[in-house]
C-alpha positions, 0 to 999 in steps of 0.5 A, a space after each residue: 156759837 151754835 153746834 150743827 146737830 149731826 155734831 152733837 150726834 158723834 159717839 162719845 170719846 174718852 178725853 185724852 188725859 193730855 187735855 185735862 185741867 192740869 196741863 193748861 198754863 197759868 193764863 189760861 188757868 186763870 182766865 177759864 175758871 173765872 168764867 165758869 164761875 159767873 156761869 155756875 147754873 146747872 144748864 152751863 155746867 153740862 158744857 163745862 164738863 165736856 169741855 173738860 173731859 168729865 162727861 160726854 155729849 149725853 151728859 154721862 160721866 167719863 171720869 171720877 172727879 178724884 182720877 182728875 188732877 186739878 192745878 188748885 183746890 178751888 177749881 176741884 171744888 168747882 168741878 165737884 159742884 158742876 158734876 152735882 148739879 148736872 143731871 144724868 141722861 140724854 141731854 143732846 138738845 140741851 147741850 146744843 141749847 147751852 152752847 149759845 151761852 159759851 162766853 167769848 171774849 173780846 168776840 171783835 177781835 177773833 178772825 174768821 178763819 175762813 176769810 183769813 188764812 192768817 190764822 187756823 184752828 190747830 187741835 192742841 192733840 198729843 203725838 200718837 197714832 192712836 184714834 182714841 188720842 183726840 176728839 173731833 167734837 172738841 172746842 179748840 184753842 185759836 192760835 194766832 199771835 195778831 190776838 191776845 184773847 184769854 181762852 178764847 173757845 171756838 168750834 172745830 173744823 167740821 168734817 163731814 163723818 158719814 162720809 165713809 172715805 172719811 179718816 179721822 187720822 187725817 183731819 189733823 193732817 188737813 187743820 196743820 196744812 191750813 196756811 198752805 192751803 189758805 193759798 189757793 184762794 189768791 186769784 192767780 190769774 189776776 196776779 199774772 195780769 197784773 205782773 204782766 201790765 207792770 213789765 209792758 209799762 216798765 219796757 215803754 217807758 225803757 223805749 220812750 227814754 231811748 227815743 227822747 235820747 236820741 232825738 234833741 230835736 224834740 227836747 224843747 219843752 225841757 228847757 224852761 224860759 221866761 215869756 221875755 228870754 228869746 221872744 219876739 217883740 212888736 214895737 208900736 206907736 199907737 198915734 200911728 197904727 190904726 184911727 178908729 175914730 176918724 180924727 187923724 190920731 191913732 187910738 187904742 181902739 184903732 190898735 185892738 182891731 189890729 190885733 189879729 194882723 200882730 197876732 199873726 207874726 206869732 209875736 209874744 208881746 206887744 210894746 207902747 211907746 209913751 201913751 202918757 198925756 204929754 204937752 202936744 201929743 204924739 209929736 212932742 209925746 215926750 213931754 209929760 204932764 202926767 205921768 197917771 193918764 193917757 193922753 186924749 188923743 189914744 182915748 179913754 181909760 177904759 179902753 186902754 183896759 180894755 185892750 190889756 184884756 184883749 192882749 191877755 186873752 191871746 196869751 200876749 204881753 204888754 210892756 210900757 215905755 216910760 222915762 223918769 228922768 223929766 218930765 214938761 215944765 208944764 207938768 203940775 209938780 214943774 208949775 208948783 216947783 217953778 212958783 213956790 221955790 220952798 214948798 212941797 215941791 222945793 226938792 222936786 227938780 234940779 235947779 238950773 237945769 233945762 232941756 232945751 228943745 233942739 236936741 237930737 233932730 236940732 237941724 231938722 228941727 229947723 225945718 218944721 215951723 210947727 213945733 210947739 212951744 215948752 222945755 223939760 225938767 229934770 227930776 231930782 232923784 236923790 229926794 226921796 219924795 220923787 223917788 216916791 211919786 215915780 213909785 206910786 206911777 209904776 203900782 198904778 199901771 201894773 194895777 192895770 194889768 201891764 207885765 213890764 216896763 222899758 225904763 228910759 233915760 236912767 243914764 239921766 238920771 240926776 242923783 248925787 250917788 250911784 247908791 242912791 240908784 240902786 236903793 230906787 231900782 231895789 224897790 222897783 224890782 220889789 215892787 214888779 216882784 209882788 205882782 208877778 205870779 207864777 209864769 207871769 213875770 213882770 220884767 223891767 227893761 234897761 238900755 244898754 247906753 245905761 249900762 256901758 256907763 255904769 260900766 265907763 264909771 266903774 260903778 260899785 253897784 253896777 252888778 247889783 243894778 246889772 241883777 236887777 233887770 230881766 232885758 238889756 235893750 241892744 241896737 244892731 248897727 247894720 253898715 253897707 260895706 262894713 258889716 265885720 262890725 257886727 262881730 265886735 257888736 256881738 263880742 262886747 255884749 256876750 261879755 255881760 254874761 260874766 257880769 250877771 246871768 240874769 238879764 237877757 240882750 234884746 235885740 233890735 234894728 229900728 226903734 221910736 227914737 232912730 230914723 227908719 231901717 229902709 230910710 238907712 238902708 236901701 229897701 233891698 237890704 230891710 227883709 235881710 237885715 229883719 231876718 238877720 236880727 232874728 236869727 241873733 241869740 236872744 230876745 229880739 224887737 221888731 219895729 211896726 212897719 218895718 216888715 213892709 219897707 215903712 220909710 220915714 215920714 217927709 214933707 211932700 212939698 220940700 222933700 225935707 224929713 219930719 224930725 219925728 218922720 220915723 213915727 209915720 202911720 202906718 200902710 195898711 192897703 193901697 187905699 187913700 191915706 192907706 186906709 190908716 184914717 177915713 177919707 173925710 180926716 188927714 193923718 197927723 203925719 202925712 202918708 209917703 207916696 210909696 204906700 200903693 207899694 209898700 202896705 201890709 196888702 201887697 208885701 204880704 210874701 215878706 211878712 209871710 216869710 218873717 212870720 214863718 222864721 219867728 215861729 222857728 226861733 221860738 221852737 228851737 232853743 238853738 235859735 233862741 238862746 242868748 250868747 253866753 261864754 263858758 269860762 273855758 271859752 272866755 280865756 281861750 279865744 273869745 268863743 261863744 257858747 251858742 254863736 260861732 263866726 265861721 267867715 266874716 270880711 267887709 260884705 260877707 258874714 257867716 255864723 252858726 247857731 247852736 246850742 247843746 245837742 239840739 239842731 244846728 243852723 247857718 246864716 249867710 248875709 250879704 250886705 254889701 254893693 258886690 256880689 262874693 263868691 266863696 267856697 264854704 265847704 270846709 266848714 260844712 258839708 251838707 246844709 239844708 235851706 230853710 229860710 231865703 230872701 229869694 223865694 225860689 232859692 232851694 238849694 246852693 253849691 258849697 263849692 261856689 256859694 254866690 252872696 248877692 246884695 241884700 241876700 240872706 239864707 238860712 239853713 239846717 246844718 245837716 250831720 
């Protein structure tokens, strides 16, 4: 470090003899005369001596050297060496030379300190008042705990001297007062910005935790829900949904040019019925061959495929149907079983044990000569080769992209123990749960007429089976005049939440293995019944054409239903063969006369309306939450936590929904022959209407609420 000139000019001061070698401490001592010692040349000597007090800025002598005391002989010795070699005179450019050879040590370490007012030069001078007391010009000692240097020598603060406002009393003053003013230099305008920023966020956000408070309504995002756990479902047949290729059969291609239309109903999963290759497709689909390929008449491989990425791209799933309970006797594991009965396929089926043709539709099966020919076999689920094979079938399709599975006919099952069940069931949720990933679940659906006998046989394994499965598949039996039996429906199944938590009820009213809601009931009564199933708590699965009064296939020359009429194609428009098939190809079930009424085109109002109260449900936890009791409820009453029957008689019932805090809601269904009058108003005293099966029904007195045949309402209960 190199010393300003007009520094090098100050007028020469005694050292204070408080500044002398001896009142230095051991360290200091110890770490200063080493270097003095590598520095022994005449021309460092000069600084030497200053810095002691033994000679000023000229190089003239101050001091004898025997009026100095010395800490030890050497360094006396030492110092009489310097003050020899040092010549007399005026030696202000040599001393300004020889300042740049002053060694620092551990030079990285020091800290600026005009950039750091952690630290300050502090002048070691003694407590007097007297001028002569310090010296300026001197090299001081930088104190700073951060820094363990030995002597470490830096220049003073400079001060301007020829200034004549300049007090050189003063100057200590200033270097003591140097951490306070080290403050200054903060930017406090910054910092006040900065703490200013800070309250306005922390009252935001104060303000935004209020509202979210005080408004339920709009909590839905809070509660977290698996893509099947209160959805909706669209149940479809492709054989029957759509031809794309003209020869009477729908197809997959025929079904992904439909997708817009299922979109629309803002379903969130799509569910096939059996698409395996079977013995006559679709009429006998049941029957399977092969359980590893689709059935010819839906098409390729590929296209299949093709429609599981068109799903996904609309952020929709596909579940599968299977059974693998039996398969056809024609099926190739059957033919190897049937001809070499101590084989491979020795164990493969039951002995004994045919399924013979007529079954459900036996009587109707009379009436359609058609029917092929063949019988089906049942597997034996105790071998562990079967068990292997159904296995290896379920990694196949989830390789193709399926995210579920409705497992059919486990009630058939033939197994010698019900361990032997749930090891197989184990394996198939191990199996679903290493292809899920993240949200994308995949899910296995199990029918309820399989658990209410696992329940009848006081199983052992029934709860571990009952955790295994993510949807327990519930029909809702609907009866004109007698609808107090839905209450009982909803009570058993509510009961299954103290079984397990883990599988949600999945509700529906129509399916591929009953006949057709508006063959059942009357075509008044299908829109109510479709929205009084949507309004249940829980998942929900709607079957195609149910949304436009889509009866059961029949014989147009007897009048007699086909025994498989509940899979008619479906009306699309009032269009020859409801523009299902070309005009050049008939359908593989003839298409009801009633499809220039009933088809997508002319009861768009209905599908409008149900695609407006599926968005609702799956906006409000209050509509799609599953029932469930609370252990208080369980023993006090029979009361379900999200569901309360307010009225209910022969052909009236109403029931609220709700859930925790958020919005609640009533429905009001008739499904009897009679209109009933009723006055409500003692269980609610506001309610505001929503959804109604009458278009221009806005508003009702609840004094003297009307229910009409076929009537359904839905309404905000208003606080």
């Amino acid at each position: 470090m190199q010393m300003d000139a007009e520094h090098t000019n100050r007028s020469p001061r005694k050292l204070s003899t408080h500044h002398d070698v001896s009142s230095f401490d051991d360290h200091r001592i110890s770490t200063v005369w080493p270097v003095i010692k590598r520095s022994l040349k005449s021309e460092l000597c000069s600084q030497v001596l200053v810095d002691l007090g033994h000679s000023d800025v000229n190089g003239t002598s101050t001091s004898d050297l025997e009026d100095t005391s010395f800490s030890g002989a050497d360094e006396a010795k030492m110092a009489s060496d310097c003050m020899t070699q040092v010549p007399n005179g005026n030696s202000d450019n040599d001393v300004s030379e020889n300042l740049n050879h002053i060694i620092i040590e551990n030079e990285q370490k020091i800290p600026d300190t005009d950039d750091d007012p952690s630290t300050c030069l502090i002048p070691k001078y003694p407590s007097t008042d007297s001028e002569e007391s310090y010296e300026p010009g001197l090299f001081t000692r930088l104190l700073s705990t951060a820094y363990n240097v030995p002597y470490t020598v830096r220049q003073a603060h400079r001060v301007d001297k020829r200034n004549q406002n300049f007090s050189e009393r003063a100057e200590p003053m200033m270097m003591a007062k140097c951490s306070s003013r080290s403050l200054l230099h903060w930017n406090w305008a910054a910092i006040r910005l900065g703490c200013f920023v800070i309250l306005v966020f922390i009252i935001v956000s104060i303000f935004c935790v209020v509202i979210r408070l005080v408004t339920p309504g709009n909590r839905t995002n809070e509660l977290r829900r698996g893509w099947w756990q209160g959805t909706v479902s669209y149940e479809i047949f492709p054989a029957s949904f759509q031809d794309s290729d003209n020869d009477g059969y729908g197809d997959f291609k025929g079904l992904i040019q439909r997708l817009d239309y299922v979109q629309s109903l803002n379903v969130t999963s799509v569910r096939l019925n059996s698409i395996f290759s079977a013995l006559d497709y679709p009429l006998e689909y049941s029957h399977i061959i092969d359980f590893l390929s689709v059935d010819p008449h839906l098409g390729r491989m590929e296209d299949f495929q093709e429609l599981v990425e068109e799903l996904h791209a609309r952020d929709m799933r596909l579940i599968l149907d299977i059974n693998p309970s039996l398969t056809s006797d024609q099926h190739t594991w059957a033919a190897h079983w049937l001809q070499n009965s101590s084989g491979k396929f020795k164990y493969y089926y039951v002995n004994n044990e045919i399924l013979a043709n007529f079954s459900e539709f036996e009587e109707d099966e009379k009436e359609n000569p058609s029917r092929p020919f063949g019988s089906q076999l049942f597997l034996n689920w105790s071998h562990p080769a079967v068990q292997k094979e159904i296995e290896d079938v379920l990694d196949f399709w989830l390789q193709k992209g399926v995210d579920g599975f409705y497992v059919k006919g486990l009630n058939n099952l033939r197994r010698d123990n019900q361990t032997d069940l749930y090891s197989v069931m184990r394996r198939w949720r191990y199996l679903l749960d290493i292809y899920s990933v993240d949200d994308n679940k995949k899910i296995m659906m199990i029918s309820d007429i399989f658990v209410k006998k696992l329940k009848d046989e006081q199983s052992l394994t029934f709860r571990l089976i009952f955790d295994l499965c993510d949807l327990i598949d519930v029909q809702l039996h609907i009866s004109l005049n007698h609808v107090s039996t839905v209450k009982t429906q909803f009570l058993d199944i509510a009961e299954w939440s103290n079984v397990s938590t883990s599988p949600w009820t999945n509700w529906h009213i129509g399916s591929v293995a009953t006949s057709r809601l508006a063959s059942r009931l009357d075509t008044d009564y299908t829109l109510g019944a479709m929205m009084f199933l949507l309004m249940l708590p829980g998942s929900i699965s709607l079957f195609y054409g149910d949304e436009i009064n889509l009866q059961d296939s029949i014989d147009i020359t007897t009048g007699k239903t086909y025994s498989e009429g509940q899979l008619c194609p479906m009306q699309w428009e009032p269009t020859f063969e409801a523009n299902f098939t070309s005009n050049e190809s008939l359908p593989w079930l003839p298409i009801r006369p009633d499809y220039l009424v009933n088809n997508v085109a002319k009861r768009s109002v209905n599908i409008t309306l149900l695609r407006h109260i599926i968005s609702a449900k799956q906006r409000s936890p209050s509509l799609w939450m599953k029932a469930f009791y609370t252990h208080d409820s369980y023993t006090s009453g029979k009361q379900m936590s999200t569901f309360i029957f307010h009225y209910i008689d022969t052909n009236v019932i109403v029931f609220e929904r709700h859930f925790s805090d958020y919005k609640k809601y009533v429905v009001f269904a008739g499904f009897g022959e009679a209109k009933r009058t009723h006055n409500f108003s003692s269980y609610f005293s506001n309610v505001k209407v929503l959804f109604s099966t009458y278009s221009n029904f806005n508003s009702f007195n609840l004094d003297k609420l009307s229910v009409y045949p076929g009537t359904v309402l839905v309404g905000e209960i208003v606080r």
